[in-house]
Structure formats: structure tokens, C-alpha cells
N, C-alpha and C positions, 0 to 999 in steps of 0.2 A: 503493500500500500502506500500515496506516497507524498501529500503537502497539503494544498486545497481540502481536497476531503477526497474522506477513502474509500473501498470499495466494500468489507465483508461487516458483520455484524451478525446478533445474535435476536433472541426473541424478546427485546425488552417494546414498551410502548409507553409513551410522554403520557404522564397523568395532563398537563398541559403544555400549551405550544407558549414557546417565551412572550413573542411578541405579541402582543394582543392587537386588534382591529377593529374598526366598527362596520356597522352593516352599509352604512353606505361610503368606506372610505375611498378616497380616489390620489391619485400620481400627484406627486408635486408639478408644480408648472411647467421648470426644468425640464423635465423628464416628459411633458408632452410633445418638446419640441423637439428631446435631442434623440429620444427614441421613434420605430419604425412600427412598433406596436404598442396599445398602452399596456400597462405591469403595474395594477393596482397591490397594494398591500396584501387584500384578501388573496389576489391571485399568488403573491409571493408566501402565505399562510398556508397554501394549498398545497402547493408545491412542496414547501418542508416537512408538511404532513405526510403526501402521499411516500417520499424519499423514508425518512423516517420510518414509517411504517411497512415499509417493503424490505429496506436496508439495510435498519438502525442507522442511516448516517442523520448527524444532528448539523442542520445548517444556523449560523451566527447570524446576527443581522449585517454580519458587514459584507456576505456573500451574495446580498441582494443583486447587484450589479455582473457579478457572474453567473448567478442562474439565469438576468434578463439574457444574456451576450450570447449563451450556449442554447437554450431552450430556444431563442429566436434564430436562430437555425432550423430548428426542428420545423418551427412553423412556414420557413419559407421551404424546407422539402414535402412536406404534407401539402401546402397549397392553402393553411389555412389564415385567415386573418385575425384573430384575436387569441389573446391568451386563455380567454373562455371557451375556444371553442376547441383546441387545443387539450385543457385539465378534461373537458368534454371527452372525448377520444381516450383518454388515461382511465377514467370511468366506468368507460363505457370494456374496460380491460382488453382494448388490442393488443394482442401479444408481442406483434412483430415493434409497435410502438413505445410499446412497456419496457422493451429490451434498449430503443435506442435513448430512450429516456434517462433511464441507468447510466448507459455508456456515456451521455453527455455529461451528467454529475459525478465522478468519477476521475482523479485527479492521476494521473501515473507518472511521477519522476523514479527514477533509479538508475543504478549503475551496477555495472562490473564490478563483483567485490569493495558496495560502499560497506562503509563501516566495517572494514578492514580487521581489525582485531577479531572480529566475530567467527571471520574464517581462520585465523590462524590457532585459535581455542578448538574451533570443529576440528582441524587438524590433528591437534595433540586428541582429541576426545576418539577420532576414529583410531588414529595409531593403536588403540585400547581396545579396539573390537575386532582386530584383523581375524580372517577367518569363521567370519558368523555372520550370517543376514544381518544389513539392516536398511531401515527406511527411514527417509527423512518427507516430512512435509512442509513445505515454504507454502503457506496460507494466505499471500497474498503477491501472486508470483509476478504479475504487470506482464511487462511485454519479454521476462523472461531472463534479464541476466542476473536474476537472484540465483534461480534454479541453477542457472547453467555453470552460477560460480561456486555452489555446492558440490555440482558434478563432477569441476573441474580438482577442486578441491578433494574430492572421495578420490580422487583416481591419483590426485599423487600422494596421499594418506597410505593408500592402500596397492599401492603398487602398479596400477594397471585398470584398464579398460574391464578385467574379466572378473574385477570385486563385486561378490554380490552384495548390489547398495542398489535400493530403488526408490527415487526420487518423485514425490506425488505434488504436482504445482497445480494451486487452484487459482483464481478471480472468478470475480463478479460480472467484471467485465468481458461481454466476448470480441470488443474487437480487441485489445490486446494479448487476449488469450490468441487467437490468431496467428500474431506475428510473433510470439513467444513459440508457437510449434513450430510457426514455418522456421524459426533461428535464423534471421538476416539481418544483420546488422552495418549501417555504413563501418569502415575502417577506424573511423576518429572513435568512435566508440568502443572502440578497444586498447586505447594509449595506456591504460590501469594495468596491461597483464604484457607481460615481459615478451618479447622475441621468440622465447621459444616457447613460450604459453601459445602464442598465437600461432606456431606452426603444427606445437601440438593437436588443438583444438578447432581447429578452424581452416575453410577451402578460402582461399581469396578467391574475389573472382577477375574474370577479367574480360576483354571486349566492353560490349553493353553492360557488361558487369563489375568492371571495373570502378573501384572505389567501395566494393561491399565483400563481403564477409560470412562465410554460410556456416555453421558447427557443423563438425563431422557427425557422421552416422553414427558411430561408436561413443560420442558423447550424448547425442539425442535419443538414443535407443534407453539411456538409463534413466529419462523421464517420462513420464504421464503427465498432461495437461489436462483438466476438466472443469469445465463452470461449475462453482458454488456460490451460494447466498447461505452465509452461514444463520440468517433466521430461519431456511427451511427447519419444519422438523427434526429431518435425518440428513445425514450426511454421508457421501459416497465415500468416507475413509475410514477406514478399520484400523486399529490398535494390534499390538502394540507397536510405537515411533521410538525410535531409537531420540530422533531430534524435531521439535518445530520449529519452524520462524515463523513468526507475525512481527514484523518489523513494521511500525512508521503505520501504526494502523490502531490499534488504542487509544490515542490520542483523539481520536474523531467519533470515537463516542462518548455518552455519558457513563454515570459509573455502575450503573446497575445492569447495562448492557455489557460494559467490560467485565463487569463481574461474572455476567450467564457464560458468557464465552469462553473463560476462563474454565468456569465450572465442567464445559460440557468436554474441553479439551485434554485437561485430569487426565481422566482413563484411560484416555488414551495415549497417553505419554507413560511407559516404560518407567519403573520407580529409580531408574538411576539416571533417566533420559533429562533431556536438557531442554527449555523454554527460552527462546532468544525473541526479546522484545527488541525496538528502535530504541537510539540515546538520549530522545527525550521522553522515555515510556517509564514509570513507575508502579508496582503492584500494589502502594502498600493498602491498600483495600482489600487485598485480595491475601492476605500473610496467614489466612489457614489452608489456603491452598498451596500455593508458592510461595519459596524464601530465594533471597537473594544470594548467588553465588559466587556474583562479581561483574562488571563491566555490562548490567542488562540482559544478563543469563539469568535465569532459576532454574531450580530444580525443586522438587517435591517436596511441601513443606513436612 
């Protein structure tokens, strides 16, 4: 997950919505003239709701301006004219509309082994497992160099392409899940991993292809990529995980949501296995479940 706001969450729901409304409120003056559709309060009430409630993500009032800029997209590929008519169509629960809805709120920065320390701890952690399954889940995988720097990572831990490590990378979002399976990346986006990481790892391309980046077979073959909304019910991942990450993704909800999430994730982390949150993410809401191991790791309280 990864700035703006994030992609998964769990089954919590607002007793209320922050900002309140009236029934007949309307757009500042400003905002009639510099916007292409109006974006009354209510309609911006609607929208945090319907997100919220499908998502857990909790939008601020100061995202106002970004929900207009992205969702007014959506109305100019639908064809429609108003932001009524629009929450209209969400409602009314089109699926195909429901999904690009999502994918517009939905924030994806990341890098190739950001936050750095976290892989060089996974490192020593698998050195410790050689020779025994295991699986890792990166729970909020974006367009995929999280995973791919797990991958990267298991295979020089463990010697080789042939360690059995299976890598399960979810979002919320399906177009980055996408481009996370297809693994293309321009070249600039790989200046973080050395010379021979990159020969390791990776086809350059060349001709029409030139300036891009494809991951080998043998490093995509050790992941699965599949859409989650961690509010559904059930979840398409089974226990037990040697590791997770949810990085950069707690942060964007409230706490009784990060606490479900937490909850339902437990079990399914392995009693010696590891919980790797982002470096701005703290549990301590959460100290009967998880305790602090060091650097935004837990382990099992």
C-alpha cells in the first residue's frame, strides 16, 4: 500500500462520517467556476461513505480535491454529467464501475526494496529456514516490486531459484495487480539493485523494447498474484506464513479497523513468523496480539 490512501482493509464501519452536511449544502463559489462538474459536500459524504464501506479506507477532508480530480475522470469515460448521476451508477452496484471506482481511490507509490532494512532482516530470518517450505504474503503488493524484492531476496537467502518459498501478493486494486504479473518495468526503476541483481533477475529489453525490463521466469514463477478486499468475509490465503508484509497500509485506516485486520491475520502467521508493518506504522493498540521486535517487525505477542 502506498501515500494518499490505501488499498486493503478489514470489516470495520464508521458509527459516523467526520464531516457533517446539510441537506441542502452546495460548492463554494470557487469551485463552480474552476471545476467541470459540481462536487457538493453531500456528494463528497457519499463518496467517503460508499469507499469506507466497501474498503475500510477512511478519506480526510483535505482529500476532497482529489477525489473531485480522479472520480471526474470516471464521469467523463461513463458519459455522465453530474456527480449524482454518477454515486447513481455506484448504487445502482455496477460491477465493472464498482471496480474502476476502487482503482481511482487507490494510491500506489513503491519501490524496489524500499525500506531496505526490512529485506536484509528477511535475509538473516530465511538463512534460519533453509531447507523447509515456506511462504510469505506481501498484503498489499501495488504494481509489484514489493513481491518481487522478497523473491529476489529468498533466492539469495536460500541459494537458488529451486528454494521452496512461495510468495502470495494480493491488492485491491486490479489495475496494478496487472502490471505487477505482467513484471515490466522501465530500467530507471531498477537503479536500487546492483549490476548483477539486475542480470540476475531480469530480460532487458531491446528494439521497441528498449529502455524496459521484464523479471525472469524463474523469479515470477515463485509468485501468485490475486485481488483481495480484505473486508470480504474470507480470504483466499491459508496459514500457516512463515512472513507478512503490510507495509504503508495501516496508516489509512482507523483503529478499530486496524485492529480487525490484525486480528484476522494472527492465525495465520506461524508462532515464530514475522509481521512487517511501514516506518510510520505502530501496533501499540494492538500489544495483545503483536509485540515489537525491532525496526516495525512483530512477532506474536
Amino acid at each position: 500500500m502506498k501515500s494518499d490512501i490505501s488499498r486493503a482493509s478489514v470489516q470495520g464501519r464508521p458509527t459516523t462520517i467526520p464531516r457533517a452536511t446539510l441537506p441542502n449544502a452546495s460548492v463554494r463559489p470557487a469551485e463552480r467556476t474552476e471545476r467541470e462538474f459540481e462536487f457538493t459536500p453531500r456528494d463528497f459524504e457519499e463518496v467517503r461513505k460508499l469507499i469506507y464501506d466497501h474498503a475500510g479506507i477512511s478519506l480526510s477532508d483535505a482529500k476532497e480535491d482529489m477525489v473531485y480530480s480522479r472520480l471526474a475522470r470516471r464521469l467523463r469515460a461513463t458519459g455522465l454529467r453530474s456527480f449524482r448521476d454518477y454515486l447513481g451508477l455506484l448504487r445502482a452496484n455496477d460491477e465493472a464501475e464498482w471496480e474502476a471506482f476502487v482503482n481511482s481511490l487507490t494510491t500506489n507509490l513503491t519501490d524496489f526494496f524500499r525500506e531496505a532494512h526490512h529485506f536484509t532482516l528477511l535475509k538473516d530470518f530465511l538463512r534460519g529456514r533453509k531447507d523447509r517450505p515456506i511462504t510469505i504474503w506481501s498484503a498489499a503488493s501495488s504494481t509489484g516490486e514489493e513481491p518481487y524484492s522478497i523473491a529476489m531476496t529468498a533466492v539469495e537467502a536460500l541459494g537458488g531459484f529451486g528454494a521452496p518459498v512461495k510468495i502470495l501478493a494480493s491488492d485491491l486494486d486490479t489495475n496494478v495487480l496487472r502490471k505487477a504479473s505482467e513484471g515490466v518495468y522501465p530500467v530507471d526503476r531498477l537503479a536500487k539493485l546492483s549490476d548483477a541483481q539486475q542480470r540476475q533477475f531480469f530480460l532487458k529489453g531491446t528494439g521497441e523494447r528498449q529502455g524496459m525490463a521484464k523479471v525472469k521466469p524463474e523469479l515470477r514463477a515463485m509468485l501468485e498474484f490475486f485481488r483481495l478486499n480484505l473486508l470480504d468475509g474470507t480470504w483466499p490465503v491459508k496459514g500457516p506464513l512463515d512472513v507478512i508484509f503490510c507495509r504503508n497500509v495501516m496508516i489509512y485506516f482507523d483503529k478499530p479497523t486496524q485492529y480487525r485486520i490484525l486480528e484476522r491475520m494472527k492465525p495465520l502467521l506461524k508462532p515464530d513468523g514475522l509481521l512487517i508493518v511501514g516506518h510510520s506504522e505502530a501496533l501499540y493498540h494492538a500489544t495483545d496480539l503483536f509485540k515489537l521486535r525491532g525496526q516495525t517487525v512483530y512477532v506474536h505477542a
